[in-house]
Structure formats: structure tokens, C-alpha cells
N, CA, C and O atoms as a DFTB+ gen file, in Angstrom:
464 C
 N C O
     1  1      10.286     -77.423      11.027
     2  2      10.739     -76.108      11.336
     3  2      11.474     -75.529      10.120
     4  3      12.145     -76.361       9.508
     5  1      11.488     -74.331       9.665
     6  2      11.911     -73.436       8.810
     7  2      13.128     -73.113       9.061
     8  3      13.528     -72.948      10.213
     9  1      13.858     -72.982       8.031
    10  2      15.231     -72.528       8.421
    11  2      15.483     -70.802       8.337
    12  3      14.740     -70.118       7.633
    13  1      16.405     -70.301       8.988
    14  2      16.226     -68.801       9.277
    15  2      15.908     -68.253       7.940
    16  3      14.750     -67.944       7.661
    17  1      17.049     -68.096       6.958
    18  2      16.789     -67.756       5.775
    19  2      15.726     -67.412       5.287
    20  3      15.335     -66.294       4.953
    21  1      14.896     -69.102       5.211
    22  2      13.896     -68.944       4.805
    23  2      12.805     -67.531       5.073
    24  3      12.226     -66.692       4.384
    25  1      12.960     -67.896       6.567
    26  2      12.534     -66.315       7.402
    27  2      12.247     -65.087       6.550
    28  3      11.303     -64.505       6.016
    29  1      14.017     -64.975       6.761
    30  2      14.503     -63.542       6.062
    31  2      14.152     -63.480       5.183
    32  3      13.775     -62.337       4.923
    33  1      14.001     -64.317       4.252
    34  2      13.614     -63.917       2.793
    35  2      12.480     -63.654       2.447
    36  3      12.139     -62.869       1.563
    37  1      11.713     -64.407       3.243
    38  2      10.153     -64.379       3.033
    39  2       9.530     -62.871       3.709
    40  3       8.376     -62.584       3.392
    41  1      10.191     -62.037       4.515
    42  2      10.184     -60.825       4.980
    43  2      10.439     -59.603       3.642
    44  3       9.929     -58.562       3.227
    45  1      11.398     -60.387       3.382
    46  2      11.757     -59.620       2.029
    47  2      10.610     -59.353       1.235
    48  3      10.372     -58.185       0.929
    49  1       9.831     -60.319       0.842
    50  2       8.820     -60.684      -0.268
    51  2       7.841     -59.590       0.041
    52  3       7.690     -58.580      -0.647
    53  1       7.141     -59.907       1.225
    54  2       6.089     -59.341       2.216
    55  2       6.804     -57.777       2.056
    56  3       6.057     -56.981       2.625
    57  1       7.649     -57.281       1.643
    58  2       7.579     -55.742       1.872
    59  2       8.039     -55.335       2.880
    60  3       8.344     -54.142       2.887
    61  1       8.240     -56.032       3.949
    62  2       8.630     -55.321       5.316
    63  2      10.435     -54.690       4.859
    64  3      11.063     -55.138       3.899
    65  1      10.945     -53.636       5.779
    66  2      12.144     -53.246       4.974
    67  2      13.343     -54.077       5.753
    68  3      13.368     -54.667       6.833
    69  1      14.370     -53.846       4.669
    70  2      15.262     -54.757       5.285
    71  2      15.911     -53.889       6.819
    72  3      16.044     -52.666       6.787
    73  1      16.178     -54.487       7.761
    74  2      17.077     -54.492       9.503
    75  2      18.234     -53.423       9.002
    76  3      18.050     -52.309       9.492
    77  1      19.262     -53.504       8.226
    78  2      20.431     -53.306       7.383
    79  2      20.098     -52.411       6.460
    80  3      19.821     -53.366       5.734
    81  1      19.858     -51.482       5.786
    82  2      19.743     -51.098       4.621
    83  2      21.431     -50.735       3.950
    84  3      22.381     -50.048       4.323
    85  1      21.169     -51.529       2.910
    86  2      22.916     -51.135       2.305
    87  2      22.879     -49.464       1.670
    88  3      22.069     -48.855       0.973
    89  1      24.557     -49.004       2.482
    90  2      24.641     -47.726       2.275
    91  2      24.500     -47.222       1.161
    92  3      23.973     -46.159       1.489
    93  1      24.597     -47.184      -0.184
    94  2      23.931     -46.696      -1.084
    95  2      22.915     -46.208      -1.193
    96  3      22.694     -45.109      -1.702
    97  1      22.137     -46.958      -0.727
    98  2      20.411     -46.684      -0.971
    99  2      20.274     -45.990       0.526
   100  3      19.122     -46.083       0.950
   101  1      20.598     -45.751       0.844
   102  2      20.657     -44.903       2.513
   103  2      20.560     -43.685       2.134
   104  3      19.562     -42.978       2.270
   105  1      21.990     -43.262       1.449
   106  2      22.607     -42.235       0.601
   107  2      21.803     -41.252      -0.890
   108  3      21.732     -40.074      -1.241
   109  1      21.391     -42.404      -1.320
   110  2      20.569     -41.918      -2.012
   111  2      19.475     -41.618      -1.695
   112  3      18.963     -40.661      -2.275
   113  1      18.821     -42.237      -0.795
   114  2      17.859     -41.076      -0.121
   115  2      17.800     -40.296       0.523
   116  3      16.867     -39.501       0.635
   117  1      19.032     -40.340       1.254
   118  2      19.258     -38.586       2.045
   119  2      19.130     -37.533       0.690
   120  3      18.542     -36.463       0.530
   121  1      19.786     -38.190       0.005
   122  2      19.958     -37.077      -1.470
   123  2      19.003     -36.765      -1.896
   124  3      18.577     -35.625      -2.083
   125  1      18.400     -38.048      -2.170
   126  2      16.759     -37.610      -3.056
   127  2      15.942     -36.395      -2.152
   128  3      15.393     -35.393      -2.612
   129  1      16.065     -36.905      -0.408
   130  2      15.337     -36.134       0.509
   131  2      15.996     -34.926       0.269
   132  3      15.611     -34.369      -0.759
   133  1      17.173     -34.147       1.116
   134  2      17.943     -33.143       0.555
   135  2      17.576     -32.506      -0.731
   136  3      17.141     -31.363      -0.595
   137  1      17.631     -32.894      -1.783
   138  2      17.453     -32.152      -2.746
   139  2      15.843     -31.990      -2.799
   140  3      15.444     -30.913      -3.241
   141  1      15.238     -32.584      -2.548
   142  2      14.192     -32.095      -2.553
   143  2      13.137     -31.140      -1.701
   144  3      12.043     -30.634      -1.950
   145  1      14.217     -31.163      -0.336
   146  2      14.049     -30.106       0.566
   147  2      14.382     -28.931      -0.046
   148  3      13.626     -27.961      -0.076
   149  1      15.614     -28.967      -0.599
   150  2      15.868     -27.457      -1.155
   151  2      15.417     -27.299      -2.442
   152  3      15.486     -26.083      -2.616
   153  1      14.967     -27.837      -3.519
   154  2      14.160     -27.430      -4.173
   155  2      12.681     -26.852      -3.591
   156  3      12.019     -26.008      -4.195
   157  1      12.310     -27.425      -2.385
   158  2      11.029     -26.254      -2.174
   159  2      11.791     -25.307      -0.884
   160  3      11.014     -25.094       0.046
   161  1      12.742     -24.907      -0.765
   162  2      13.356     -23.915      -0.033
   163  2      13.743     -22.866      -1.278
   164  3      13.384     -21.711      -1.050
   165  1      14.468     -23.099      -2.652
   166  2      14.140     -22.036      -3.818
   167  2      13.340     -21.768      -3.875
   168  3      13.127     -20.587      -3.605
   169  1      12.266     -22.604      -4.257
   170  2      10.884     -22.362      -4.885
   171  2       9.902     -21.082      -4.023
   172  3       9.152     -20.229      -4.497
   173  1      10.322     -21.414      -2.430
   174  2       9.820     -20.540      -1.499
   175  2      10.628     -19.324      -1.769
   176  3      10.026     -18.395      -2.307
   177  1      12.115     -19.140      -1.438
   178  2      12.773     -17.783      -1.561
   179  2      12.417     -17.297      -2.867
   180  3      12.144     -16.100      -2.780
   181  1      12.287     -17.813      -4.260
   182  2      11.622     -17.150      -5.481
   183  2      10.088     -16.424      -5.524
   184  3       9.636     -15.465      -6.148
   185  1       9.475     -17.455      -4.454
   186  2       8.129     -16.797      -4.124
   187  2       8.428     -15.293      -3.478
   188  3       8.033     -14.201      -3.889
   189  1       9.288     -15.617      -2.286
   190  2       9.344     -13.972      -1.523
   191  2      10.086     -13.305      -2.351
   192  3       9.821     -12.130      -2.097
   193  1      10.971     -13.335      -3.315
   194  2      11.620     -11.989      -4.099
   195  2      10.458     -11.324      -4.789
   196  3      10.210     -10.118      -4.811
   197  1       9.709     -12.421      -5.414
   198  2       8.785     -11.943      -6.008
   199  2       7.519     -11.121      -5.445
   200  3       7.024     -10.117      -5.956
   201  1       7.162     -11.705      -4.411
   202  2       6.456     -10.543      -3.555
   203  2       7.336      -9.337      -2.809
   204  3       6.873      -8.505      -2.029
   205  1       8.280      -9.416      -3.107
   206  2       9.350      -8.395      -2.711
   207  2       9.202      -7.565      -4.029
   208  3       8.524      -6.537      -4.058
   209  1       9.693      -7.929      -4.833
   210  2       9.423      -6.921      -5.818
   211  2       8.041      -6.168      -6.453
   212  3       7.800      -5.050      -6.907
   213  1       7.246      -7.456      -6.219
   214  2       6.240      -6.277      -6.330
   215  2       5.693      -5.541      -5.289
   216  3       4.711      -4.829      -5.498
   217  1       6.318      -5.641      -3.957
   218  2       6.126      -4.570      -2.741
   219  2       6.599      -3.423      -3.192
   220  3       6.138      -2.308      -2.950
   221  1       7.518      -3.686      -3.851
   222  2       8.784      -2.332      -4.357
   223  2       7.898      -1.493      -5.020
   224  3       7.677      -0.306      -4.779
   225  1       7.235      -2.454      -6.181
   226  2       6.303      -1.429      -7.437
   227  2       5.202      -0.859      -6.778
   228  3       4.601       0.117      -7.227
   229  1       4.878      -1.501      -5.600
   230  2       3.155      -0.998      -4.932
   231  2       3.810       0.211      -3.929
   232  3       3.213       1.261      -4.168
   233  1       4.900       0.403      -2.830
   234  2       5.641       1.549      -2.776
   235  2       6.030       2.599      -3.430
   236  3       5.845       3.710      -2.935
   237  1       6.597       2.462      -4.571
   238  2       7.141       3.511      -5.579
   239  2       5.708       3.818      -6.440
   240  3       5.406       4.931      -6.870
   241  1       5.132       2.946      -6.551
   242  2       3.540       3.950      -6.763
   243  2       3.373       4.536      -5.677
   244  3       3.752       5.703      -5.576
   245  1       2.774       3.884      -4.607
   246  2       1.848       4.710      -3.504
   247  2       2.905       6.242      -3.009
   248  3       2.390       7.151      -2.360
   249  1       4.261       6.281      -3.411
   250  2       5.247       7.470      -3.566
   251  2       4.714       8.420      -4.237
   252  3       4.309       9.487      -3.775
   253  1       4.689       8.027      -5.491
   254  2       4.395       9.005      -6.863
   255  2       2.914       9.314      -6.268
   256  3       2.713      10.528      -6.284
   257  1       1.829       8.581      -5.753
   258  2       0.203       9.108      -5.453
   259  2       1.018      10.282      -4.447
   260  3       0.811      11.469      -4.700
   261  1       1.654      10.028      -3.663
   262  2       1.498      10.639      -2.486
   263  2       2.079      12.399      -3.073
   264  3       1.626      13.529      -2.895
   265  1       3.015      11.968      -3.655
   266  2       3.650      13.600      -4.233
   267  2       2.350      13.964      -5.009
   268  3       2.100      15.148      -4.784
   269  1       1.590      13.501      -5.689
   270  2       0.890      14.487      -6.771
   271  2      -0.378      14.581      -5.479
   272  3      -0.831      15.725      -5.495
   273  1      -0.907      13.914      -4.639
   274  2      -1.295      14.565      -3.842
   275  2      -1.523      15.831      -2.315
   276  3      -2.400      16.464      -1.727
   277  1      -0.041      15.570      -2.298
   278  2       0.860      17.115      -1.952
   279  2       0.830      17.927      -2.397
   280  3       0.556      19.010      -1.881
   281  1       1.172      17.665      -3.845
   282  2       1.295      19.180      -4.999
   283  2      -0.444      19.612      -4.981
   284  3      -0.749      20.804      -4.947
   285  1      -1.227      18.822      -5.000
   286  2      -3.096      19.128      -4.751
   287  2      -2.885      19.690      -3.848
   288  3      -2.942      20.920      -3.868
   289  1      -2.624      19.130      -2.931
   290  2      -2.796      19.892      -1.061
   291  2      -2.238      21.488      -1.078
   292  3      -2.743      22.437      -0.478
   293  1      -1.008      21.496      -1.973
   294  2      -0.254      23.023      -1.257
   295  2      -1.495      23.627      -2.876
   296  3      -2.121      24.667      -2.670
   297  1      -1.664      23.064      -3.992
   298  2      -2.358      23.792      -4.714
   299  2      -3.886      24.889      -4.339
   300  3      -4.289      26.010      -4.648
   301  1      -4.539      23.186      -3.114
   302  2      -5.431      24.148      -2.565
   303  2      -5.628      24.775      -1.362
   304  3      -6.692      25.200      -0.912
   305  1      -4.368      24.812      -0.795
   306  2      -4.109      25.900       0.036
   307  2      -3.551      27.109      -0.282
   308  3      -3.340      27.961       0.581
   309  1      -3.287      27.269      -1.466
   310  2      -2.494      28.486      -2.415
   311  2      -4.037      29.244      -2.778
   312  3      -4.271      30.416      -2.483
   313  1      -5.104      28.255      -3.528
   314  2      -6.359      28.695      -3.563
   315  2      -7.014      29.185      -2.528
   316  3      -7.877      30.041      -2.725
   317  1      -6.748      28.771      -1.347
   318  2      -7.534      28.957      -0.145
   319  2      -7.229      30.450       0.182
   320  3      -8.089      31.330       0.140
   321  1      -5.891      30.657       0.519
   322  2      -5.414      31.987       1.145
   323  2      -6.049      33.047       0.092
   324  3      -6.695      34.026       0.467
   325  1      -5.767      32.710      -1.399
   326  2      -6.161      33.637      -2.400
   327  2      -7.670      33.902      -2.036
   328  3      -7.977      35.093      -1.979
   329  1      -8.621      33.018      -1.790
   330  2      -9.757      33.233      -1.596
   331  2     -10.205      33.895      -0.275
   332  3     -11.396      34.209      -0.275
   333  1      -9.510      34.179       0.863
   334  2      -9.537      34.604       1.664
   335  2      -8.942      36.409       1.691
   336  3      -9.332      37.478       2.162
   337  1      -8.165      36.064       1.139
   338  2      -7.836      37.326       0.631
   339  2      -8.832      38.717      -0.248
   340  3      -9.094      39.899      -0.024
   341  1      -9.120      37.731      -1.277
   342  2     -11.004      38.426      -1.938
   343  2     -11.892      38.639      -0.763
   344  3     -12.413      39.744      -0.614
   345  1     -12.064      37.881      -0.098
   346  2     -13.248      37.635       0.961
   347  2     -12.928      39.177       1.886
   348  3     -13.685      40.080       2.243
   349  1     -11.631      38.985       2.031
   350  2     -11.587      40.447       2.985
   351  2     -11.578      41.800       2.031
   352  3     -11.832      42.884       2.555
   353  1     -11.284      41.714       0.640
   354  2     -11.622      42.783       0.139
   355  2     -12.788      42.992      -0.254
   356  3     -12.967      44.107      -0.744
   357  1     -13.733      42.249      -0.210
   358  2     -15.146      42.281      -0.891
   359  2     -16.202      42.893       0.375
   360  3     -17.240      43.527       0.182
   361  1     -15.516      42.441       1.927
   362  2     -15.892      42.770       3.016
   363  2     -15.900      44.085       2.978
   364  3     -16.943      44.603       3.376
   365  1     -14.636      45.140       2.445
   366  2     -14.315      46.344       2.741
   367  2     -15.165      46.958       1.765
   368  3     -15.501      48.112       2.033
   369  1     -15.546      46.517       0.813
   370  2     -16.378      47.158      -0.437
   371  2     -17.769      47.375       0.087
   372  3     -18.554      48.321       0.136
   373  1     -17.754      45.927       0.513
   374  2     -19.138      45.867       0.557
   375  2     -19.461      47.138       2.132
   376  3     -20.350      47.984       2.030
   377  1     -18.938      47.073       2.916
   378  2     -18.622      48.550       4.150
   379  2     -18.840      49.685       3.363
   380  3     -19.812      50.439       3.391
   381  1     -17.692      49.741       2.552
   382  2     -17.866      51.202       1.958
   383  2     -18.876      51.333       1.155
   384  3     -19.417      52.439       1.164
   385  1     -19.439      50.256       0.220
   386  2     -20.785      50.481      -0.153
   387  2     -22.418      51.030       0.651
   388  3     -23.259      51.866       0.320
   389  1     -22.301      50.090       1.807
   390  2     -23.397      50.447       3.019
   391  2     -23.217      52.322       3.679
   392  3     -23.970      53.238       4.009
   393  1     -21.849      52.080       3.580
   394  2     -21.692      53.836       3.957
   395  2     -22.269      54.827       3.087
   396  3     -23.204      55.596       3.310
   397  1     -21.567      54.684       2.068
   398  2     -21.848      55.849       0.723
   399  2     -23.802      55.681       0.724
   400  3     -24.533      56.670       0.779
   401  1     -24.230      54.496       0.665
   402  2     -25.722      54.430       0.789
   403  2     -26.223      55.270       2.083
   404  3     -27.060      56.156       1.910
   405  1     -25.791      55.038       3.184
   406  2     -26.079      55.976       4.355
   407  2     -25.893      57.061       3.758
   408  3     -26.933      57.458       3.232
   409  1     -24.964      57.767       3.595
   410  2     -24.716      59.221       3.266
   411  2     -25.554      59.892       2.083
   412  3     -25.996      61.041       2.051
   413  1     -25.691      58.621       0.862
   414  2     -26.470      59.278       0.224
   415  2     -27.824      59.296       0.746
   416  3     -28.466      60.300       0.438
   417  1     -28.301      58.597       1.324
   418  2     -29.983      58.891       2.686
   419  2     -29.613      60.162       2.936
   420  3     -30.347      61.026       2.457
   421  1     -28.797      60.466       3.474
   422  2     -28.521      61.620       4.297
   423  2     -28.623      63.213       3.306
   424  3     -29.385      64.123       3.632
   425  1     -28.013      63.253       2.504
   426  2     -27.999      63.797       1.406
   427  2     -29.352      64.191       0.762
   428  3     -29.588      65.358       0.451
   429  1     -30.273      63.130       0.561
   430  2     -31.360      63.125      -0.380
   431  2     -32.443      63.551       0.760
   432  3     -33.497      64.092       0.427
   433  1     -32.144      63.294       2.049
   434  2     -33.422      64.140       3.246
   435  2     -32.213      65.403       3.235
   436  3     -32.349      65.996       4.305
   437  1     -31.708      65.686       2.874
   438  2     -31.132      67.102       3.086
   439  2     -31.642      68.065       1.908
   440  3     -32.081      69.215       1.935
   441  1     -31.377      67.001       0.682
   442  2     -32.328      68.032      -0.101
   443  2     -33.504      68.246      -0.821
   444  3     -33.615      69.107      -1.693
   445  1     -34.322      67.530      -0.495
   446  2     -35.303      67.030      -0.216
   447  2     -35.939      68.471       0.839
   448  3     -36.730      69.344       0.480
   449  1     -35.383      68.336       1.965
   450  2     -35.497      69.594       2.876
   451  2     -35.541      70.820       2.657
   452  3     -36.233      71.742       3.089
   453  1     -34.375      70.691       1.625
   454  2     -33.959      72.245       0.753
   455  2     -34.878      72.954      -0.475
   456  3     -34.990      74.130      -0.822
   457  1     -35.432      71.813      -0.929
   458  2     -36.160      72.003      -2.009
   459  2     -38.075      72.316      -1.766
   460  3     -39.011      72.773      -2.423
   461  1     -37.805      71.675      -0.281
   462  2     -39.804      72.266       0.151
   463  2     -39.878      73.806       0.447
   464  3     -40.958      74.331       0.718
């Protein structure tokens, strides 16, 4: 029969971990773990500033598109009214043109009439 020791030690060899782990090495791996949790807890919050900031730059563009496409919008509605505006005077011309043509018909069988 083997004596306990022997046991224990031979457990040792084999890799299995020790029952006990002495506090040091306990400690130091909470630490190692810990710190290495929060090194990828920076690494993550550096990721989101950074997509934070460039949310900022893709906002403050899509801002600046949006004003110079306002200033287009009231530009061509400034065009629009102006063009509407022609449209109704060209309407009245074009009236008084069709008239004066009537009248001159009227005119030219009048003398036309006068002259047989």
C-alpha cells in the first residue's frame, strides 16, 4: 500500500489542480482575470466614442445637406411663383391679342364693304 503523500504528489505530477490553492496565486488570478476584463471593457468604450464621433461628423454633414437643400427648395419656389406670375401675364396678352385679331376681322369686312 502507498502512503498518502505519495498520493498527493503524484496528483500533482498528473496536472490535476491542487484541493488548496495558495492565496497568492488565487490573487493573482483574480488580477490577471480583472484586468483583463477591463482591458476589453476600454477597448469596447473606445470602440463606442469612436462610433460616437463619427455619428457626430455623419449628423453635422447630413445638417449642412439639409440647409443647402432648403435654400434649393425656397430657391425653387421663389422660381415657381415668378413663373406663375409670367404665365398669368402672357394669358392676358395672349386675350388681348385674340381680341384686337377679332376686331381687326371686323374692321377689314367693314371695309372691305366700304370699298365695293
Amino acid at each position: 500500500m502507498m502512503p498518502r503523500t505519495f498520493n498527493f504528489q503524484r496528483r500533482k505530477k498528473m496536472g490535476s489542480p491542487d484541493p488548496q490553492p495558495r492565496f497568492g496565486q488565487s490573487v493573482k488570478g483574480l488580477l490577471s482575470e480583472k484586468v483583463g476584463s477591463c482591458s476589453g471593457d476600454v477597448m469596447a468604450l473606445t470602440r463606442q466614442v469612436l462610433k460616437g464621433s463619427r455619428s457626430q461628423e455623419f449628423l453635422g454633414q447630413a445638417a449642412r445637406n439639409m440647409v443647402l437643400q432648403e435654400d434649393a427648395i425656397l430657391h425653387s419656389e421663389d422660381s415657381l411663383r415668378k413663373m406663375s406670375i409670367l404665365t398669368t401675364h402672357l394669358q392676358y396678352q395672349q386675350e388681348a391679342i385674340h381680341k384686337n385679331v377679332e376686331h381687326s376681322r371686323n374692321l377689314q369686312g367693314q371695309l372691305q364693304h366700304l370699298l365695293k
